[in-house]
Structures are given as structure tokens and as C-alpha cells.
C-alpha beads as a LAMMPS data file, in Angstrom:
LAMMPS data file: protein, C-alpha beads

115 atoms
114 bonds

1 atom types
1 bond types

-500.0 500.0 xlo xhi
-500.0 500.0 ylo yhi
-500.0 500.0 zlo zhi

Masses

1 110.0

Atoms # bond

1 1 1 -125.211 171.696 115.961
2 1 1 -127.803 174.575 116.262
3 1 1 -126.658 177.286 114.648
4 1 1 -128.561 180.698 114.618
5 1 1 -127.683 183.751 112.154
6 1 1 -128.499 187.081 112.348
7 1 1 -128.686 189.642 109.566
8 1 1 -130.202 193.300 109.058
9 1 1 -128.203 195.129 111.026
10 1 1 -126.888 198.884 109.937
11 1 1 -126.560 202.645 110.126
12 1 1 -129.929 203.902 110.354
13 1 1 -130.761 207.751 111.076
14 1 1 -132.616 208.656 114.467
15 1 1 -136.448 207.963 113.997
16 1 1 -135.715 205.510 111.348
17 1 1 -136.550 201.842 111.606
18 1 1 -134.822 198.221 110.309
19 1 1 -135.943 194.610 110.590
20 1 1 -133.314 192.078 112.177
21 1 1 -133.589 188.835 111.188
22 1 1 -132.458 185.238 113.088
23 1 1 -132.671 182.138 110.679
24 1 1 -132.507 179.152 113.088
25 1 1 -130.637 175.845 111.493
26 1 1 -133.531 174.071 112.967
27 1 1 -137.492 174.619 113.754
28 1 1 -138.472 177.409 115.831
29 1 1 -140.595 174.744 117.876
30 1 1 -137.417 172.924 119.209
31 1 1 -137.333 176.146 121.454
32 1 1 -139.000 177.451 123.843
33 1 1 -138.629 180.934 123.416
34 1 1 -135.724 182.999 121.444
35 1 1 -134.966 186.435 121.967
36 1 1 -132.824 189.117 120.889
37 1 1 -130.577 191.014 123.131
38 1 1 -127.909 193.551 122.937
39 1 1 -124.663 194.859 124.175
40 1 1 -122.890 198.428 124.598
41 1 1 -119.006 198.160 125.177
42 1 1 -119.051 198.871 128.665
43 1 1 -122.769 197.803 129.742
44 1 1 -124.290 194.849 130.354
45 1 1 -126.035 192.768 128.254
46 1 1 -129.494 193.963 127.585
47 1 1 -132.827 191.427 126.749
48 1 1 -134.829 193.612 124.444
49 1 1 -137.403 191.174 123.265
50 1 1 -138.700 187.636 123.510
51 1 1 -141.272 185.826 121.721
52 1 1 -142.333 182.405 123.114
53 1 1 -142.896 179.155 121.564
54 1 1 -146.857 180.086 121.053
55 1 1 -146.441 183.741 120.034
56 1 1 -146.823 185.450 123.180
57 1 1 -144.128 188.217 123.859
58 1 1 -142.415 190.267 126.326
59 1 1 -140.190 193.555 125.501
60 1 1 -137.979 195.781 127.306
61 1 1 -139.377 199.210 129.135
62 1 1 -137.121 200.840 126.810
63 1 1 -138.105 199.419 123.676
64 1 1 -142.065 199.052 123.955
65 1 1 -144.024 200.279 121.826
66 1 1 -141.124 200.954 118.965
67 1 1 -139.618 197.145 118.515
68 1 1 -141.700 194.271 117.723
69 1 1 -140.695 190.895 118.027
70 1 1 -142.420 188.188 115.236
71 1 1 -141.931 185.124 113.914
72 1 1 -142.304 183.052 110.686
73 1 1 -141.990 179.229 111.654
74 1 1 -142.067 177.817 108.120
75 1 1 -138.842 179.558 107.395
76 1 1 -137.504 179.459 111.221
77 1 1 -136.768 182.442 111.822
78 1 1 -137.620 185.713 113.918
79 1 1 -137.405 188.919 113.229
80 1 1 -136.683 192.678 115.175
81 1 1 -138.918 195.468 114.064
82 1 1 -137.470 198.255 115.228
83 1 1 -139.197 201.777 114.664
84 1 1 -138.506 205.018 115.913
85 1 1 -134.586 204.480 116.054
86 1 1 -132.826 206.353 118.959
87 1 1 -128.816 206.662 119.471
88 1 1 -129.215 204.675 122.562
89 1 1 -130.496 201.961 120.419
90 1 1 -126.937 201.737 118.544
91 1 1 -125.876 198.003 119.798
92 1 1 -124.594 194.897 118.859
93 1 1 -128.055 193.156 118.684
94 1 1 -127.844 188.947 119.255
95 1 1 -130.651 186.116 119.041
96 1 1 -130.956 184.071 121.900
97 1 1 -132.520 181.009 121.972
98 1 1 -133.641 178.702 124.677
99 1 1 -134.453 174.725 124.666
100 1 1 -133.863 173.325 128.332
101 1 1 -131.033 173.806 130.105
102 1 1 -129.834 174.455 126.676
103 1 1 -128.962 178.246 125.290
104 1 1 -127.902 179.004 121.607
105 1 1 -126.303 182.254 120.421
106 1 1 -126.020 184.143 117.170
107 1 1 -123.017 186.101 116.100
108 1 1 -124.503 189.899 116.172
109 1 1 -125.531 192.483 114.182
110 1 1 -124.443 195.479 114.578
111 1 1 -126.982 198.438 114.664
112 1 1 -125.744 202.205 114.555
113 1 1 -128.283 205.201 114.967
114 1 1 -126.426 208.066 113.977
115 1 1 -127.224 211.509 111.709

Bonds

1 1 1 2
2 1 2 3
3 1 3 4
4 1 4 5
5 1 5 6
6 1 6 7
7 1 7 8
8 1 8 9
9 1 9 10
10 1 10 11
11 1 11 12
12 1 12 13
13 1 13 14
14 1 14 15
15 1 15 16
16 1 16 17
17 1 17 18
18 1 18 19
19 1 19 20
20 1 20 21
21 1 21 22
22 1 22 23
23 1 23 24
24 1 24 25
25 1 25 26
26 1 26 27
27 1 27 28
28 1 28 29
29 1 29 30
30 1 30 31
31 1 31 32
32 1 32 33
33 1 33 34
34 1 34 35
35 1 35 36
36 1 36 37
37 1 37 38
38 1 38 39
39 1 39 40
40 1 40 41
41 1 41 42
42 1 42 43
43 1 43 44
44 1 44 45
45 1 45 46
46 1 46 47
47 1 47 48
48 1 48 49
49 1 49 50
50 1 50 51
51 1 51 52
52 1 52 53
53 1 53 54
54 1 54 55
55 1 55 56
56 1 56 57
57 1 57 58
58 1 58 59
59 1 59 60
60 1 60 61
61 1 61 62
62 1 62 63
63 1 63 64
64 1 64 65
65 1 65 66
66 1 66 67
67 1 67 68
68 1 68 69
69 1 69 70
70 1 70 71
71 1 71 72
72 1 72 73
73 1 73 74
74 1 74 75
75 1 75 76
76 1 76 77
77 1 77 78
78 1 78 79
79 1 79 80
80 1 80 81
81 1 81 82
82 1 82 83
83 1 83 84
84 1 84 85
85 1 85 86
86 1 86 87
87 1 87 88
88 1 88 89
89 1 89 90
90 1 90 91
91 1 91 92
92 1 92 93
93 1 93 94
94 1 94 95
95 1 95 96
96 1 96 97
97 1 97 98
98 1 98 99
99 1 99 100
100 1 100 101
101 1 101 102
102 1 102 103
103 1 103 104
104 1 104 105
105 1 105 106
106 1 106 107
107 1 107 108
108 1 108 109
109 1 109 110
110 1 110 111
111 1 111 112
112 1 112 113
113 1 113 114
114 1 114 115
């Protein structure tokens, strides 16, 4: 069973930054892309970031140029940078990732920008 496991999350100030991480139970390569996401109470789910299976990446309008999505395959795992913190970012942030038809989840990590 795939499991996928998300840590870093926080209270953070506005303008400040933290690193989510996503340790996959097995290689990043049995994917084709992952991606983290997030959710408000109230909004719909949100795709923030994906990386695909040979490093090229896509990000959300609202995140560009502040998040950056990475990867390190020999430990299987991706990671958030996220700089330049804003209150809007405050989420439940979740790794997605993507093999086929199949889909694997994390738990979440919650993220709160707040002074």
C-alpha cells in the first residue's frame, strides 16, 4: 500500500517561509507526477504545485514565484518551498500523487500565516 506523509507544516509570520515535505513509501519514479494541494474550510481544493516525473513543474498563479516545488529521488520525497508567506496561504497543504488511473493522498499539514 502506497503510503505518502507529509510533515513541515506550522505557524509562520506573514513574509516568512517553511519547507513541506512528502516522503513517499515507494520511489518517486513509480509516479508520474505528485503534487501538493490545499484546502480552506469552505473552498475548494486548490493544486498549488506539481513536479513531474523528469523535473519539469507547473505552479499556481497565486503561488509563482514564492513556492517552489523539488524533489530528492534517493530519499523519495518532495518538498514545498514556500517564501514570502501570506494569510491567504494559511491551508491544510496535501501531496498528491499520480500513477495511472491511480491517485495517492497524504494526510495534511497544516500551515497558518498569522502575526
Amino acid at each position: 500500500q502506497v503510503q505518502l506523509v507529509e510533515s513541515g507544516g506550522g505557524l509562520v509570520q506573514p513574509g516568512g517561509s517553511l519547507r513541506l515535505s512528502c516522503l513517499s513509501s515507494i520511489s518517486y519514479f513509480s509516479f508520474n507526477d505528485m503534487s501538493w494541494y490545499r484546502r480552506v474550510p469552505g473552498k475548494e481544493r486548490e493544486l498549488v504545485a506539481t513536479i513531474f516525473r523528469y523535473g519539469s513543474s507547473k505552479y499556481a498563479d497565486s503561488v509563482k514565484g514564492r513556492f517552489t516545488i523539488s524533489k530528492d529521488v534517493a530519499k523519495n520525497t518532495v518538498y514545498l518551498q514556500m517564501n514570502s508567506l501570506k494569510p491567504e496561504d494559511t491551508a491544510v497543504y496535501f501531496c498528491n500523487a499520480a500513477s495511472g488511473a491511480d491517485t495517492y493522498w497524504g494526510q495534511g499539514t497544516q500551515v497558518t500565516v498569522s502575526s
